[in-house]
Steps between C-alpha positions, in 0.01 A plus 500: 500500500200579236178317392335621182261387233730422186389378152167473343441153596471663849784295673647684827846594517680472847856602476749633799904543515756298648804599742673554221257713331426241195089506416341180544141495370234227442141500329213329679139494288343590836580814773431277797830309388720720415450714834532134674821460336673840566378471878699181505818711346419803765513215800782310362687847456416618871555156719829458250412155357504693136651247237593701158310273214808469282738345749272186503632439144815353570509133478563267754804389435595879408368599858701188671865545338476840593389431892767190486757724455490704794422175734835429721490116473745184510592317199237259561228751531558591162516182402150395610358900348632407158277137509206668682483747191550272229254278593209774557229481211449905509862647427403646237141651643489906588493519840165657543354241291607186749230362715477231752396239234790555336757400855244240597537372090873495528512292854277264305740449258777448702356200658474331179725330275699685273737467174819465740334359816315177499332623819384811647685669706502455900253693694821677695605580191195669368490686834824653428484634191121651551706673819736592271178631250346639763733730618600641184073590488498625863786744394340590222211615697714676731677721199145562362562330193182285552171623790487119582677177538348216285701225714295544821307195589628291242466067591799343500512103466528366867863414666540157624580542910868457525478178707375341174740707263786441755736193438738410791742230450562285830814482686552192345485657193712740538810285589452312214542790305799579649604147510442520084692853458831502329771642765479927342123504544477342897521870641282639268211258598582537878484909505123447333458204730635615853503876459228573241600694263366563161668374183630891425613525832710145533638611135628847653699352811867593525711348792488838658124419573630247714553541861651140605561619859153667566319222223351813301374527148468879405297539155486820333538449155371218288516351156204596212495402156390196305789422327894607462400775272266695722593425845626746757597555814254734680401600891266251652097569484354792682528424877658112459856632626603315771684277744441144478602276824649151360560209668863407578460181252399757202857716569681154491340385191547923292874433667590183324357633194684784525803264543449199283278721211659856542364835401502716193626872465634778737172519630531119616161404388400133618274363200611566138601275205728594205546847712115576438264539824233217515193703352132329519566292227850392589401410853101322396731284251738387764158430739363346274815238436537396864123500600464280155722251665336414791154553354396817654333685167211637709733778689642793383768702663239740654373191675842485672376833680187393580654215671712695736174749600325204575806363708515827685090510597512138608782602748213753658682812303299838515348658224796767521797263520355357172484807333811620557679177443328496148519868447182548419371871518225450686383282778193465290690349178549219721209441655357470188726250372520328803219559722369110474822381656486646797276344755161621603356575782311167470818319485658690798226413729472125377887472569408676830257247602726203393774615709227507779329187468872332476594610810199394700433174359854374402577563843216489701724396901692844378201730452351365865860556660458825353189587616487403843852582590 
C-alpha cells in the first residue's frame, strides 16, 4: 500500500494490491482522506472483512440466480424464490449500489395494488419473500460480495394475530360439508377433517398408508403443483413425516371408499380423477363445489386442519402431541399458530375455582359430612 502526491492539481493518490495482486487505486483532493481510506483497506485486510470493489457489480438478480442454484430446496421453495425475485424493484441494481431504501421501497410496493392484483399482497406474504430477499443478501455478505446487508432492520407491514386471521368452521359445519360431498370426495374431506392433513398430503395417500387394524395414517410423500401440467409427487416438508392416529370411524369411511370408489394405479393411490392425482387446483375446485352447496364459502381446505388442531387442544392435548400429529417441525410452529387456543393460566385457575365453589355450595350436607367425619 502507497500514498503519494499525484498531478498538478495536487490530488493524493492512495493505491494498494489485492489477494490477487490486481492494483486498486483512488485519488482524494486531500492527504487526511486518502490515508483514512487505505487504513480502512489495511483493517478490512487484517480482521478479514476485505470485500474486492468489483464483485459488488453484479446485479441483484445476477447475484440471486447464482446463490439459488446451489440452495437444496423443495419444489415449492423455488416456487415462492422465482415470485420473491420478480417482484423486487432493484434486480437490475449492482449489488454494492443497493441500500436499505431501496428493500424498504420494494415492501412498500408490495402492499399496494398492482397491474395483476387488485390488492396488495398479505403481510405473510411480504414476510416471505423479504426472507427469501434477505437471505440471498446475508449470503452475499458471507461470500464477501457486499461488506453489509442492506435488509437489516427493514419494517414490514404488521401480521394480523392468527386468532383473527384464523377461520374455523364448527362441527356443524363440517358435517354439512360432508353431508354436501359427492360419494369420491367423502374421504378426502375426512383425512383433512379427522386426521389433519394438508391438501398435498391427502392428495399423496395410497392404501398402503392405511393401517385398518392399528387405525394409522403414515404420510411421507405429498402432492405439489397447481395444475395437471406441473404437479408431482414429492417427500413431505422438512420434518412433517409422520404417523397420524385416526379414529376407527375415519378407517371405515377410507374403507368404503376404497370399496364403493376404488383406487388408481399399481401404487393404489386413493384420490385421482381421469388417472391424474388431485393437485391444488383439482382438489380447491372440488372444495369449492360441495362447500358451495351448503353455503360454506368462508372455509378453505386449510381450515379443515385448523379444525382438527383445535379439536385436539380442546381435548387438553399437549403442545407435543399437537405437533407431531400435524407434523410440524417445531413445537414452536405451533405455538405460534395456535397458542390462543390453548387455555391460560387465567382460565385454568377460573375452571379451578368453579369446580371448587360447585362442590361446596351445590352440596353443602356433603362438604359438612366431609369435614367432620
Amino acid at each position: 500500500m502507497s500514498l503519494r502526491q499525484k498531478r498538478d492539481n495536487g490530488s493524493w493518490r492512495a493505491r494498494y494490491r489485492d489477494d490477487a495482486g490486481k492494483e486498486h487505486a483512488r485519488h482524494f483532493p486531500r492527504k487526511i482522506d486518502a490515508q483514512r481510506w487505505l487504513n480502512e483497506v489495511t483493517t478490512s485486510v487484517t480482521n478479514g472483512t476485505y470485500v474486492d470493489p468489483r464483485a459488488g457489480t453484479i446485479t441483484f438478480a445476477q447475484w440471486f440466480t447464482q446463490w439459488e442454484e446451489r440452495q437444496i430446496w423443495a419444489r415449492g421453495t423455488k416456487i415462492s424464490a422465482a415470485q420473491a425475485l420478480q417482484s423486487t424493484t432493484f434486480a437490475d441494481v449492482q449489488m454494492k449500489r443497493i441500500m436499505p431504501s431501496h428493500l424498504q421501497s420494494w415492501v412498500k410496493t408490495m402492499t399496494l395494488p398492482a397491474e395483476t392484483r387488485q390488492t396488495g399482497l398479505a403481510p405473510s406474504t411480504v414476510k416471505v419473500r423479504y426472507n427469501i430477499v434477505r437471505s440471498a443478501f446475508k449470503a452475499a455478505v458471507a461470500d464477501r460480495v457486499i461488506p453489509l446487508d442492506p435488509s437489516d432492520n427493514i419494517e414490514l407491514p404488521r401480521e394480523r394475530r392468527s386468532e383473527a386471521a384464523m377461520t374455523i368452521p364448527t362441527t356443524a359445519q363440517v358435517a354439512a360439508a360432508l353431508a354436501a360431498a359427492p360419494e369420491w370426495f367423502e374421504a378426502y374431506i375426512g383425512v383433512c377433517a379427522f386426521a389433519g392433513l394438508r391438501l398435498g398430503e391427502a392428495s399423496g395417500l395410497q392404501v398402503g398408508d392405511v393401517d385398518f387394524l392399528r387405525r394409522t395414517l403414515t404420510i411421507n410423500r405429498q402432492v405439489q403443483g397447481e395444475n395437471r401440467k406441473n404437479a408431482e409427487v414429492v417427500g413431505p416438508k422438512h420434518g412433517s413425516e409422520r404417523v397420524v392416529y385416526i379414529p376407527a370411524r375415519l378407517t371405515e369411511m377410507i374403507a368404503r371408499h376404497v370399496e364403493q370408489v376404488g383406487v388408481h394405479g399399481d401404487e393404489a393411490w386413493l384420490f385421482s380423477t381421469g388417472g391424474h392425482l388431485w393437485n391444488r387446483g383439482m382438489a380447491g375446485y372440488y372444495w369449492r363445489e360441495a362447500r358451495a352447496a351448503c353455503g360454506l364459502d368462508d372455509f378453505t381446505l386449510h381450515g379443515l386442519r385448523h379444525f382438527y388442531a383445535s379439536a385436539l387442544i380442546a381435548s387438553g392435548c399437549a403442545v407435543v402431541t399437537v405437533q407431531r400429529a400435524l407434523g410440524h417441525a417445531q413445537a414452536t410452529i405451533t405455538l405460534n399458530t395456535y397458542s390462543h387456543l390453548w387455555p391460560t393460566a387465567e382460565d385454568k385457575t377460573r375452571t379451578a375455582a368453579d369446580g371448587l365453589m360447585a362442590a361446596v355450595l351445590d352440596n353443602p350436607a356433603d362438604s359438612v359430612r366431609t369435614q367432620y367425619n
